[in-house]
C-alpha positions as CSV (number, residue, x, y, z in Angstrom):
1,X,25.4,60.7,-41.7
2,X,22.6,63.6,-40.9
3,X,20.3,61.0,-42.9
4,X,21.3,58.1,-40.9
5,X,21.0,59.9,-37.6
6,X,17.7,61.2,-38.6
7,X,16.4,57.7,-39.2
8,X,17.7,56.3,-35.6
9,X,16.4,59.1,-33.9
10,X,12.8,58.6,-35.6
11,X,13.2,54.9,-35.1
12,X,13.8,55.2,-31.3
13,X,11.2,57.5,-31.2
14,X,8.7,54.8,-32.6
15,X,9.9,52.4,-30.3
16,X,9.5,54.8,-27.2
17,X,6.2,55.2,-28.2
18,X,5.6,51.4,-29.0
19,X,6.6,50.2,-25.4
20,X,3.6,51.0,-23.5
21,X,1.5,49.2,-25.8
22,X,3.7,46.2,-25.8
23,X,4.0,46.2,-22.5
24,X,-0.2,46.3,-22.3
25,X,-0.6,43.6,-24.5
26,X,1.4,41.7,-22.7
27,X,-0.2,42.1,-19.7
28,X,-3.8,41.5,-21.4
29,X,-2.3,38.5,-22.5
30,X,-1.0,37.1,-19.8
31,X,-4.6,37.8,-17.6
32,X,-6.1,36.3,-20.5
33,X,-4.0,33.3,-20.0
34,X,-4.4,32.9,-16.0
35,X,-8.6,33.4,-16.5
36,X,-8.4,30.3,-18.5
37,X,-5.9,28.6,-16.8
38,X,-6.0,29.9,-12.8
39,X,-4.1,29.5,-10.2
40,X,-5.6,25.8,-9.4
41,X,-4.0,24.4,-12.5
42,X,-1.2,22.1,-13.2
43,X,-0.8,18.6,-13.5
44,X,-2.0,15.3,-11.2
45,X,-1.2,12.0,-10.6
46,X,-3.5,9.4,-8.5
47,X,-4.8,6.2,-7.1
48,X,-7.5,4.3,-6.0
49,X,-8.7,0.7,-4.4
50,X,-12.4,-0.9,-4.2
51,X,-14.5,-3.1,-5.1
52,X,-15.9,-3.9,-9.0
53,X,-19.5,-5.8,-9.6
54,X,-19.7,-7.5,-12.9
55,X,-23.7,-6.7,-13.5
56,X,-25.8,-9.7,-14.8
57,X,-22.4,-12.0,-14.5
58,X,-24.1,-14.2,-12.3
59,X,-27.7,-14.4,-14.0
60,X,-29.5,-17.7,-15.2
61,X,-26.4,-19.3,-13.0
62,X,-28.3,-21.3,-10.6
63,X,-28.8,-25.6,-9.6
64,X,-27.5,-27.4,-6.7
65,X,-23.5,-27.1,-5.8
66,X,-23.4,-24.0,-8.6
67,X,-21.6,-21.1,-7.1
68,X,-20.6,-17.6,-8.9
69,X,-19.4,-14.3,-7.9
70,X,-19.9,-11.6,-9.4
71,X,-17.5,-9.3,-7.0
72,X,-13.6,-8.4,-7.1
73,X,-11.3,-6.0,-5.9
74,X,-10.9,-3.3,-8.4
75,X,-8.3,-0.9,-8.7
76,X,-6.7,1.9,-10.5
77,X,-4.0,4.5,-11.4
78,X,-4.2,7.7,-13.0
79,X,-2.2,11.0,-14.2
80,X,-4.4,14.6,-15.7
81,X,-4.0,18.1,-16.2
82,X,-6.3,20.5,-14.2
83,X,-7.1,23.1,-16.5
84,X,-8.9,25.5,-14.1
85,X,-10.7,25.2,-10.6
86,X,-13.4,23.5,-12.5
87,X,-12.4,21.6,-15.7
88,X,-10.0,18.9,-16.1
89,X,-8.8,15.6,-17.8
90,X,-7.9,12.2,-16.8
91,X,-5.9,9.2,-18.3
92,X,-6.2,6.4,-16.5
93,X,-5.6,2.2,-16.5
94,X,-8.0,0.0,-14.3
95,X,-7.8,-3.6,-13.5
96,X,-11.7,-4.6,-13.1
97,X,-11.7,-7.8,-11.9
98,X,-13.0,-11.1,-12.1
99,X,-16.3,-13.1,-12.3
100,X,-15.6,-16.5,-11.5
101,X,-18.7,-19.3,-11.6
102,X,-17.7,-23.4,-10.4
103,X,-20.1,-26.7,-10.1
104,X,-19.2,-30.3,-9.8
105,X,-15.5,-29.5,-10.3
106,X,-15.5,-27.2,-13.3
107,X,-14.8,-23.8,-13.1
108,X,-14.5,-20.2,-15.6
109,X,-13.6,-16.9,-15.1
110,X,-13.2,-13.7,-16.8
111,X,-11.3,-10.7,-15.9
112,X,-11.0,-7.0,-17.3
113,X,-8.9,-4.3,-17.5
114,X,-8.8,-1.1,-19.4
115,X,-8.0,2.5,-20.1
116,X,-9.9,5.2,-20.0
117,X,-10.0,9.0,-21.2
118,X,-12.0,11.1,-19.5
119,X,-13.4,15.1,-19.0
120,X,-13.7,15.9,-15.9
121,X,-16.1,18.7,-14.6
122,X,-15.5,19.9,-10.3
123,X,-18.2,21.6,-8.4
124,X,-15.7,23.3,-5.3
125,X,-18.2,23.3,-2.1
126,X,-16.1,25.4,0.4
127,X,-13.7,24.3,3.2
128,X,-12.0,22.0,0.9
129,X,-14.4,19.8,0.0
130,X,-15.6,19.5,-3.7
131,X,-18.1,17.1,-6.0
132,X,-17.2,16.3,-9.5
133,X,-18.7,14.9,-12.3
134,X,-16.8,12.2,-15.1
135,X,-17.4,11.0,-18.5
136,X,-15.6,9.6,-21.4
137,X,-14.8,6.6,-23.0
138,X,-12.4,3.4,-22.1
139,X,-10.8,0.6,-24.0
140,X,-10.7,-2.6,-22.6
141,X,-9.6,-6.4,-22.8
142,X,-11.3,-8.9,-21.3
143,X,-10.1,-12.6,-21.4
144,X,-12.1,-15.7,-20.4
145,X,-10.8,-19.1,-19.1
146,X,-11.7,-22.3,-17.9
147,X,-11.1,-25.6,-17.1
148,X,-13.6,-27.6,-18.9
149,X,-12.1,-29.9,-21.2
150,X,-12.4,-29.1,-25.3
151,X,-13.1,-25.4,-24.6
152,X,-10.1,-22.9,-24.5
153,X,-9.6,-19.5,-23.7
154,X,-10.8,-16.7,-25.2
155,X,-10.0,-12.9,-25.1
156,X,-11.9,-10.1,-26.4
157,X,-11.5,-5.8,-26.6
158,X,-13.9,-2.9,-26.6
159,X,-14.8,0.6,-26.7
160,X,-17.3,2.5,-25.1
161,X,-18.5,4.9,-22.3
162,X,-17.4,5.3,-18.9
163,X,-18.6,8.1,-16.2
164,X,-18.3,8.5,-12.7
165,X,-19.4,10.8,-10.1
166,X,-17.5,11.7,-6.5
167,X,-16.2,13.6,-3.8
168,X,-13.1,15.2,-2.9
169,X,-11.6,16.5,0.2
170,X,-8.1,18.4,0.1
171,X,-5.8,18.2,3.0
172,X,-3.6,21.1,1.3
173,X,-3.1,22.3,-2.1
174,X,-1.1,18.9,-3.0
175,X,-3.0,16.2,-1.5
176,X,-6.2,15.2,-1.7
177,X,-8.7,12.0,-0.8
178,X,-11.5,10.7,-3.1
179,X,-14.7,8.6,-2.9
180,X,-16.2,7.6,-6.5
181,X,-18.4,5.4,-7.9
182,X,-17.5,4.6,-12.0
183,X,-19.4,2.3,-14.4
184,X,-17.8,1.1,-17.3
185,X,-20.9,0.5,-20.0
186,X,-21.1,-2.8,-22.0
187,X,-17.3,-4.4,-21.2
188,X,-16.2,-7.9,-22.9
189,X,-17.8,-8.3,-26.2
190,X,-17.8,-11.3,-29.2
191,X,-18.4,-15.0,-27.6
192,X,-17.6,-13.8,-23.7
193,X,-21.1,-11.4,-23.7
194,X,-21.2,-7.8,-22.2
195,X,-21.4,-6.8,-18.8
196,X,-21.7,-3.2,-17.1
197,X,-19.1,-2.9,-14.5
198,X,-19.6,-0.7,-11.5
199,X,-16.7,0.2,-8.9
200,X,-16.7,1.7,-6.0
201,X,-13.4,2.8,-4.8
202,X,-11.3,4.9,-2.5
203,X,-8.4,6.9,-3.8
204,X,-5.6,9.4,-3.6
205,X,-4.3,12.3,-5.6
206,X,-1.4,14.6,-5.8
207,X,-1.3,17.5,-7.5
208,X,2.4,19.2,-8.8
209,X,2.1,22.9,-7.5
């Protein structure tokens, strides 16, 4: 019994002795953890509406009664995790919309959409306003159609870089509004051709804190 006392007593004593370094650690760990997090992070969900321009859609399509536009309304949802006050992620899913071209009757189109994974790098400016910086890289699937008899439709997929660059004002710590201006690099592919496709759009986000 003497033995087994001996040994609890000793043990407690270890553990007495232990505590304060547990206790330190944990509260290293912890600042550790909110200096790479902070208190800005958590996770985001958002939306925006503008206006997409298919570059070079329109080029070489000229003559008498030829029309084409080039133009569309654009728009698209998104969901992220802000890591700290100045890095983050984004997910998102974009419709890109449509070039259309007609003359003497016949018509074709082709429309986009795609997803797109970006980083996403924030510059805060002071009284709630902030700049920020995107880049990553976006699937899409663009599909061609027309009415011109003996051709059918066609619909092809991509990968490659996307980046964008905006402005951010924050009403509160929620809710926020954006400008941005995106290209999506090189979209279509195969027998439809490549176009760069810029939007400019206006958008919301909401942020769970």
């Amino acid at each position: 019994m003497t033995k087994v006392r001996n040994a609890a007593l000793a043990l407690a004593s270890v553990v007495a002795l232990a505590a304060p370094s547990i206790g330190m650690a944990q509260s290293t760990m912890d600042s550790m953890t909110k200096a790479m997090t902070g208190p800005e992070s958590g996770w985001l969900v958002g939306g925006s509406l503008g206006q997409s321009k298919a570059k070079d859609a329109c080029s070489g399509v000229t003559g008498a009664g030829v029309s084409c536009d080039d133009s569309d309304t654009a728009f698209r949802i998104f969901g992220g995790y802000q890591i700290n006050k100045n890095f983050g992620v984004e997910l998102g899913y974009a419709t890109l919309g449509e070039a259309t071209a007609s003359a003497a009757g016949s018509s074709a189109s082709i429309e986009s959409t795609a997803w797109d994974l970006m980083a996403v790098g924030t510059l805060p400016l002071g009284n709630n306003f902030s700049l920020y910086g995107k880049i990553g890289m976006y699937k899409s699937n663009t599909d061609f159609s027309t009415n011109i008899p003996g051709f059918s439709g066609v619909s092809e997929s991509n990968t490659d870089l996307t980046y964008a660059i905006g402005g951010q004002y924050d009403f509160n710590k929620n809710l926020g509004i954006r400008a941005e201006w995106q290209q999506y690099k090189g979209v279509g592919g195969g027998t439809i051709g490549e176009a760069d496709i810029d939007v400019m759009s206006i958008g919301v986000v909401y942020r769970f804190k």
